[in-house]
PDB file of N, CA, C, O and CB in Angstrom:
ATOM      1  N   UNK A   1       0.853  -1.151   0.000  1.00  0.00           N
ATOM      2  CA  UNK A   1       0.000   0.000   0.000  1.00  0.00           C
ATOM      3  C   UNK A   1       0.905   1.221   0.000  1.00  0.00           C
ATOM      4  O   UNK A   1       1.750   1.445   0.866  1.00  0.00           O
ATOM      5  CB  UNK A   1      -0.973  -0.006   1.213  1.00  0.00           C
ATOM      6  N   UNK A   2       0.670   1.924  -0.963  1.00  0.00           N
ATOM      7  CA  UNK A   2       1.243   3.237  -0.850  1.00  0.00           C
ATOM      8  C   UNK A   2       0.932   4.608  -0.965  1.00  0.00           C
ATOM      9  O   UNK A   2       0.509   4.705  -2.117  1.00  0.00           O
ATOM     10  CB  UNK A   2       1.916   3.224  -1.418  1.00  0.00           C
ATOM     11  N   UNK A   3       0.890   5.894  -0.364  1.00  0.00           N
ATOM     12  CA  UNK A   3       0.293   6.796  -0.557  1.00  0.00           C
ATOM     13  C   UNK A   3       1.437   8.052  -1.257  1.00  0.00           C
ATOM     14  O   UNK A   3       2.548   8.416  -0.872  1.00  0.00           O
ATOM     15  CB  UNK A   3      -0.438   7.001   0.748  1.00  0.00           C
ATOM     16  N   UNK A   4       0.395   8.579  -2.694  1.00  0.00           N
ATOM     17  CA  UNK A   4       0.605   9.648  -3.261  1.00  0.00           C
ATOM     18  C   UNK A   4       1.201  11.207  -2.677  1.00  0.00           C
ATOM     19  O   UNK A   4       0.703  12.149  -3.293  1.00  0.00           O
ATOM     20  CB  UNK A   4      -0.477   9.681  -3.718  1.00  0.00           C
ATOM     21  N   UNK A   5       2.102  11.561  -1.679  1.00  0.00           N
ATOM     22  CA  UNK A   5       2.122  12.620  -1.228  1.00  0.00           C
ATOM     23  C   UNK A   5       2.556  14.060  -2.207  1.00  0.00           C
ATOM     24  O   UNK A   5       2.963  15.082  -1.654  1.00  0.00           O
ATOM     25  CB  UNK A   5       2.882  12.318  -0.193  1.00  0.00           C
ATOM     26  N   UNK A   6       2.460  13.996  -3.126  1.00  0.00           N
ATOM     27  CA  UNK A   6       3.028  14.490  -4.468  1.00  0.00           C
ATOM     28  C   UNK A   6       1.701  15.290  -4.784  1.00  0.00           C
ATOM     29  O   UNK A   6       1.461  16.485  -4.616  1.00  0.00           O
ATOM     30  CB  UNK A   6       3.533  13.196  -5.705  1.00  0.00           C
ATOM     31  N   UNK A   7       1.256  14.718  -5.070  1.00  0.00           N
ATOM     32  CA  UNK A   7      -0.954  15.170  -5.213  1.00  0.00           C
ATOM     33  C   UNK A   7      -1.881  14.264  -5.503  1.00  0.00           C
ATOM     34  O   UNK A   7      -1.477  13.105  -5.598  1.00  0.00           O
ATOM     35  CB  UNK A   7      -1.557  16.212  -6.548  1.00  0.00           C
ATOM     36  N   UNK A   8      -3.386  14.536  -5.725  1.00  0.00           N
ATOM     37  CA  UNK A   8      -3.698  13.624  -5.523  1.00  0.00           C
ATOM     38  C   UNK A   8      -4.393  12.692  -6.709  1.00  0.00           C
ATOM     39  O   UNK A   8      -5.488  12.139  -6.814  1.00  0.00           O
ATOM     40  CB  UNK A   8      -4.240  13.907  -4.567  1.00  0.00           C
ATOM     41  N   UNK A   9      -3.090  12.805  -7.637  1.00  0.00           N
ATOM     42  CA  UNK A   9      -3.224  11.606  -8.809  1.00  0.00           C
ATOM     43  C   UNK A   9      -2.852  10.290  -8.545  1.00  0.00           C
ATOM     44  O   UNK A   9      -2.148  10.026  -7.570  1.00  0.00           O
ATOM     45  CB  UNK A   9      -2.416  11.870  -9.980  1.00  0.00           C
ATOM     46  N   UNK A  10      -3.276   9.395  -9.355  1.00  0.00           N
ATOM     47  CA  UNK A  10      -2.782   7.597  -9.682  1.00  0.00           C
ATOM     48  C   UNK A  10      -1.822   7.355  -9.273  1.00  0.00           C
ATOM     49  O   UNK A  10      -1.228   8.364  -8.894  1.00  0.00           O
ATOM     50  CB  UNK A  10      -2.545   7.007 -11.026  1.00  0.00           C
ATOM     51  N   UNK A  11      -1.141   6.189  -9.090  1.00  0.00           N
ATOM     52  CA  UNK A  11      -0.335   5.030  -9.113  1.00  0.00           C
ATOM     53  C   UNK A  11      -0.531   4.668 -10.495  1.00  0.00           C
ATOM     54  O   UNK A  11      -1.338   3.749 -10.629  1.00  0.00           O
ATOM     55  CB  UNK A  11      -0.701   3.915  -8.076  1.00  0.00           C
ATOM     56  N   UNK A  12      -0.204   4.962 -11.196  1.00  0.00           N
ATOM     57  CA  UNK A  12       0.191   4.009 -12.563  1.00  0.00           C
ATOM     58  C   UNK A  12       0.672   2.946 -12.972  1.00  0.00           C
ATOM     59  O   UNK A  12       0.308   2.543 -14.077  1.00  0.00           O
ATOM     60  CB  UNK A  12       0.777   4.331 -13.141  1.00  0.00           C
ATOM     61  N   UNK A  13       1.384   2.378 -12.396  1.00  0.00           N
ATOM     62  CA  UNK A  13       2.355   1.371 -12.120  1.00  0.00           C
ATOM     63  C   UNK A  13       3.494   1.104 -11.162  1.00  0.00           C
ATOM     64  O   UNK A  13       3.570   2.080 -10.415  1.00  0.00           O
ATOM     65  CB  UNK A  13       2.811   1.302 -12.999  1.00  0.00           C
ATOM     66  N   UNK A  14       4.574   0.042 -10.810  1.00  0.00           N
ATOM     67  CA  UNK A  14       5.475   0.108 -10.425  1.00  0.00           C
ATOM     68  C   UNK A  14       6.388  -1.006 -10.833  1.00  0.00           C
ATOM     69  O   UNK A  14       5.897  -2.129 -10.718  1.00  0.00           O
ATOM     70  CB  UNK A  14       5.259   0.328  -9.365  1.00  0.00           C
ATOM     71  N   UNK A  15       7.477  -0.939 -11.237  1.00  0.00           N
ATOM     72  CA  UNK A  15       8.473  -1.816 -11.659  1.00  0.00           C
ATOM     73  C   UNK A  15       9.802  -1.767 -11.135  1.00  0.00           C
ATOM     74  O   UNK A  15      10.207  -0.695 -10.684  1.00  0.00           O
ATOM     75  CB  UNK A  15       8.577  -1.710 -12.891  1.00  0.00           C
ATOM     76  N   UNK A  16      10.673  -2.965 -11.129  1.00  0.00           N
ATOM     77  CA  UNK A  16      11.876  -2.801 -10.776  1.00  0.00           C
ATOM     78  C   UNK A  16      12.990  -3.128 -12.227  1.00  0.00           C
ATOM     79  O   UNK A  16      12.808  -3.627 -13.338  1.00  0.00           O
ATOM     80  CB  UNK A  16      12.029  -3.777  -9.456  1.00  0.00           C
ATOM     81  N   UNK A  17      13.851  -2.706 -11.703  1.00  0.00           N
ATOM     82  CA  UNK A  17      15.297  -2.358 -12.870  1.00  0.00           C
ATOM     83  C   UNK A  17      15.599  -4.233 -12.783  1.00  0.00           C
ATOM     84  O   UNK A  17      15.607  -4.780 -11.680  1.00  0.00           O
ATOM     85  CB  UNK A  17      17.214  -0.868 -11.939  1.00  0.00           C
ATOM     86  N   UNK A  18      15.794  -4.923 -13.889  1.00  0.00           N
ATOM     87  CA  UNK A  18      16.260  -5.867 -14.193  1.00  0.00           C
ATOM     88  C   UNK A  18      17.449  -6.381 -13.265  1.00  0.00           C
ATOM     89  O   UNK A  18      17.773  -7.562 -13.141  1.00  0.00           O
ATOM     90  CB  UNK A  18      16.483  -5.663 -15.382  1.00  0.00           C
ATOM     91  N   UNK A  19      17.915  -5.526 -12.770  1.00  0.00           N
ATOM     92  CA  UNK A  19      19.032  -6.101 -11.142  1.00  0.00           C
ATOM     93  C   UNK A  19      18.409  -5.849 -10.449  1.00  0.00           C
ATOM     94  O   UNK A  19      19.219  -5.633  -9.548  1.00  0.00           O
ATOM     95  CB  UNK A  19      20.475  -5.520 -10.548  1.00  0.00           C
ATOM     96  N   UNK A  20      17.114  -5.587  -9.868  1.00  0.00           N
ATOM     97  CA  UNK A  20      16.522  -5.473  -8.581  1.00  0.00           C
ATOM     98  C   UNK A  20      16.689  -4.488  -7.796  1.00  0.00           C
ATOM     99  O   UNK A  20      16.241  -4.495  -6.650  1.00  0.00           O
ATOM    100  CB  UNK A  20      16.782  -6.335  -7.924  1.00  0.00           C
ATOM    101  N   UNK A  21      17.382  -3.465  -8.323  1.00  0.00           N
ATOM    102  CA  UNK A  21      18.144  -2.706  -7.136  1.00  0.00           C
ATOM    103  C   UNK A  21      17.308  -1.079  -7.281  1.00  0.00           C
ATOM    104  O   UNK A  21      17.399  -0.300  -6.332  1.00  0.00           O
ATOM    105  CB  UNK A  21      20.219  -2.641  -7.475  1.00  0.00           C
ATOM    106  N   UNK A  22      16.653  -0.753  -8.321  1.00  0.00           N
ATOM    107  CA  UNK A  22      16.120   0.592  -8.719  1.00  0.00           C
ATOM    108  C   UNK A  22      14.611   0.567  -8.705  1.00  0.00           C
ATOM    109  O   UNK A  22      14.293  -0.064  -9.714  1.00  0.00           O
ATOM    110  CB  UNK A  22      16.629   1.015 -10.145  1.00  0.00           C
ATOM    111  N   UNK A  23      13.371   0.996  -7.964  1.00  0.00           N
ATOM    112  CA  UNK A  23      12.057   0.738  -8.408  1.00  0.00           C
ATOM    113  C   UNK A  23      11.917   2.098  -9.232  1.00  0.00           C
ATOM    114  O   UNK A  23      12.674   3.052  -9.058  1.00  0.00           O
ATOM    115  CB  UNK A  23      10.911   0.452  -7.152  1.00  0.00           C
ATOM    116  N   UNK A  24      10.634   2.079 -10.352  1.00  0.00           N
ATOM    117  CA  UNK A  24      10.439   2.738 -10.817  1.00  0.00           C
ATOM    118  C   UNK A  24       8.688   3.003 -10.810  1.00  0.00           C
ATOM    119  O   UNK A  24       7.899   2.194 -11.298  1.00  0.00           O
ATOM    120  CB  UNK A  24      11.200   2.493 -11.727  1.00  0.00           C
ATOM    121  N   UNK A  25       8.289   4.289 -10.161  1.00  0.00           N
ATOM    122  CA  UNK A  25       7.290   4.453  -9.663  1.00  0.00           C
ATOM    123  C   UNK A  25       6.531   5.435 -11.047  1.00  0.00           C
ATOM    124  O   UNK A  25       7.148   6.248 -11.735  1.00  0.00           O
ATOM    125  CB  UNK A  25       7.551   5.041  -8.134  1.00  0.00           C
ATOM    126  N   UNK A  26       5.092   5.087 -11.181  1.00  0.00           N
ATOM    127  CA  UNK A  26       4.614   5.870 -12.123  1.00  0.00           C
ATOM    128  C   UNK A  26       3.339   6.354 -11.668  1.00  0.00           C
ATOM    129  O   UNK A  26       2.508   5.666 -11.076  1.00  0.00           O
ATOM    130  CB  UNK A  26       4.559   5.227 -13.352  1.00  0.00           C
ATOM    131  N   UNK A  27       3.162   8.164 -12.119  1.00  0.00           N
ATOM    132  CA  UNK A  27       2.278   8.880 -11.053  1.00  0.00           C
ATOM    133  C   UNK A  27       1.313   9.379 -12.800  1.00  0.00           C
ATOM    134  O   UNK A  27       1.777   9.764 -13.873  1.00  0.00           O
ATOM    135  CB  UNK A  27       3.336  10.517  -9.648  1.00  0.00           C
ATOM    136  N   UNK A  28       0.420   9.221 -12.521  1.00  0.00           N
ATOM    137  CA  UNK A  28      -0.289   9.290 -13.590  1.00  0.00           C
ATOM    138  C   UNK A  28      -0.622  10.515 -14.758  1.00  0.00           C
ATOM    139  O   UNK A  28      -0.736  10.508 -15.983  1.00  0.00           O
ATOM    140  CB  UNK A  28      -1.227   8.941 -13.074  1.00  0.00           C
ATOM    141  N   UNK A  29      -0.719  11.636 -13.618  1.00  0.00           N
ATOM    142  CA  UNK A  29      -0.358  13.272 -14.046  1.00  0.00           C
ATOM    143  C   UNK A  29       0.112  13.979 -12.811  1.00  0.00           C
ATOM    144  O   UNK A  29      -0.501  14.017 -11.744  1.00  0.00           O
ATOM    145  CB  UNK A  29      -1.761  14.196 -14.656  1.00  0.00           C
ATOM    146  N   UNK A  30       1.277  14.538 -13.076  1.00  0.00           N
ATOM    147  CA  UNK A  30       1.615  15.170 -14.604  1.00  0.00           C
ATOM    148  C   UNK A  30       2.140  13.894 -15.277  1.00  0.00           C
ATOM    149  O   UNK A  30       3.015  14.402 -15.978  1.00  0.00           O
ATOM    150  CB  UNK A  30       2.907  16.554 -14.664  1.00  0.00           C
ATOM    151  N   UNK A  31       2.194  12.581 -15.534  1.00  0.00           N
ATOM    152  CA  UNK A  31       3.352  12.161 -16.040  1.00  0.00           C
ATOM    153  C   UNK A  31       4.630  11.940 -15.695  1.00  0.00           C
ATOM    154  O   UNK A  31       5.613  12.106 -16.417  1.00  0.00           O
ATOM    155  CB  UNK A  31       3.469  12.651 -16.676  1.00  0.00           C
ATOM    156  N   UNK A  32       4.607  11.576 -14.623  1.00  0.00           N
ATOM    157  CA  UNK A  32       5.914  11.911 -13.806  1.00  0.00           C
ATOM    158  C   UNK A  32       6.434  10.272 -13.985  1.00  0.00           C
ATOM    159  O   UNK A  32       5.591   9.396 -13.793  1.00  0.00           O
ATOM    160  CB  UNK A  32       5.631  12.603 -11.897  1.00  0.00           C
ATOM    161  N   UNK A  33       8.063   9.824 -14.416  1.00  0.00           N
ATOM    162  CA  UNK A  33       8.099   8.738 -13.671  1.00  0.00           C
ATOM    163  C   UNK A  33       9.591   8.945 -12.474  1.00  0.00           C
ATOM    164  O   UNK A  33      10.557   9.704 -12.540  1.00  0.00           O
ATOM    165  CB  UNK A  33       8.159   7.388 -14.843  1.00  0.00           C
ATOM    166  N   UNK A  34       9.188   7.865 -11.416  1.00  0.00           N
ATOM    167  CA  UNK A  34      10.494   8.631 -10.556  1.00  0.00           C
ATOM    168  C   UNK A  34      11.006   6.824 -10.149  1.00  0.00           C
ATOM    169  O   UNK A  34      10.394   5.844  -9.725  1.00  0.00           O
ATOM    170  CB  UNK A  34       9.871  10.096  -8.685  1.00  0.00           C
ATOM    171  N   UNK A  35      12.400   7.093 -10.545  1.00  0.00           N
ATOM    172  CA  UNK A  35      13.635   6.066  -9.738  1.00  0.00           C
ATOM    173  C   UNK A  35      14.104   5.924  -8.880  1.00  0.00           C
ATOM    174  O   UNK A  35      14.871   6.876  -8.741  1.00  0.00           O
ATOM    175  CB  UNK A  35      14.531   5.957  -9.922  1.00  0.00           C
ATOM    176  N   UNK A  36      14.235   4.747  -7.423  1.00  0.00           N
ATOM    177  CA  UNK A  36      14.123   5.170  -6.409  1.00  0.00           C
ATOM    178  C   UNK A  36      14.988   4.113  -6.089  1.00  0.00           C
ATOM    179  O   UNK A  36      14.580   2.957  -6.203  1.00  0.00           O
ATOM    180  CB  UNK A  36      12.888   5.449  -5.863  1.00  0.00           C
ATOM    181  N   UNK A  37      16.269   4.381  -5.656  1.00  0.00           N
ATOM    182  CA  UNK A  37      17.087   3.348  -5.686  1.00  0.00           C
ATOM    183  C   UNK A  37      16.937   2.819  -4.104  1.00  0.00           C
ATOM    184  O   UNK A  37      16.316   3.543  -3.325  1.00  0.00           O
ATOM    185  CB  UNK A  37      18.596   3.798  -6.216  1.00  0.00           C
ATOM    186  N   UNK A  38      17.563   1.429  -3.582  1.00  0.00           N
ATOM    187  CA  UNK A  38      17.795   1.067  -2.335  1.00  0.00           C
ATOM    188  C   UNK A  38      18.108  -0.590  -2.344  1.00  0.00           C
ATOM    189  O   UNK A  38      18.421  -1.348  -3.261  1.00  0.00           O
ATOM    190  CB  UNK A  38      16.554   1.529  -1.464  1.00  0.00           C
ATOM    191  N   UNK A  39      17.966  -0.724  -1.448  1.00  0.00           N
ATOM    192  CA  UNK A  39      18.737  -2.209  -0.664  1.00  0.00           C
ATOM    193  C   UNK A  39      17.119  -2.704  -0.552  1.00  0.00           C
ATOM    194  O   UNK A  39      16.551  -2.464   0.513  1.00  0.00           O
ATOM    195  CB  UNK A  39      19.919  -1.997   1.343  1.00  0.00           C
ATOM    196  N   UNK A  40      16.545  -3.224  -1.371  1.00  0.00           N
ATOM    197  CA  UNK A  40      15.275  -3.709  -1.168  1.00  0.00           C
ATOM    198  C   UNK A  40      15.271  -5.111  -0.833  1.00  0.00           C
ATOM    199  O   UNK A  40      14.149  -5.558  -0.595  1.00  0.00           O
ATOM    200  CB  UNK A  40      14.484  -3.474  -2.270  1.00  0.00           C
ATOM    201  N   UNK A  41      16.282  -5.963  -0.748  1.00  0.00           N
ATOM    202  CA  UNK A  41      15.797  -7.146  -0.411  1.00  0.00           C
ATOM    203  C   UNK A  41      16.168  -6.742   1.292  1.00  0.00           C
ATOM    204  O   UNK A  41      15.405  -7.328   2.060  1.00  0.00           O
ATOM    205  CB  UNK A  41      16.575  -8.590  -1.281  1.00  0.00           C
ATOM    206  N   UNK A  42      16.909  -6.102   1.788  1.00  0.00           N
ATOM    207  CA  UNK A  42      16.228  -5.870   3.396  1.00  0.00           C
ATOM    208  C   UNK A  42      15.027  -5.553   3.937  1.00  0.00           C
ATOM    209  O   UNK A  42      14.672  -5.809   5.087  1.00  0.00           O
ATOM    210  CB  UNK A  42      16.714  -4.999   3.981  1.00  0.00           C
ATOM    211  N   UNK A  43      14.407  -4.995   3.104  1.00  0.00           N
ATOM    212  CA  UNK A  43      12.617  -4.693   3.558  1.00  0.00           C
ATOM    213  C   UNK A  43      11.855  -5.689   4.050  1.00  0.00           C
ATOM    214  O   UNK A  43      10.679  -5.479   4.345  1.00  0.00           O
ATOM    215  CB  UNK A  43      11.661  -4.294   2.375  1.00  0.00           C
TER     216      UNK A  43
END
């Protein structure tokens, strides 16, 4: 579950970078997509 603090558009999607290591978050408008790097298999 995740919340939009940006405004109050979509979740569009979410994907990770083929090494696992980058998610890539998609906000519906404006169009935004944002890369969000980290140590995700500690979560």
């Amino acid at each position: 579950m995740a919340r939009n603090a940006y405004n109050n558009s979509e979740f569009a999607g979410v994907c990770f970078s083929p090494n696992g290591q980058t998610m890539f978050v998609n906000i519906y408008s404006p169009g935004l997509t944002l890369a969000i790097s980290g140590s995700w298999q500690t979560i």
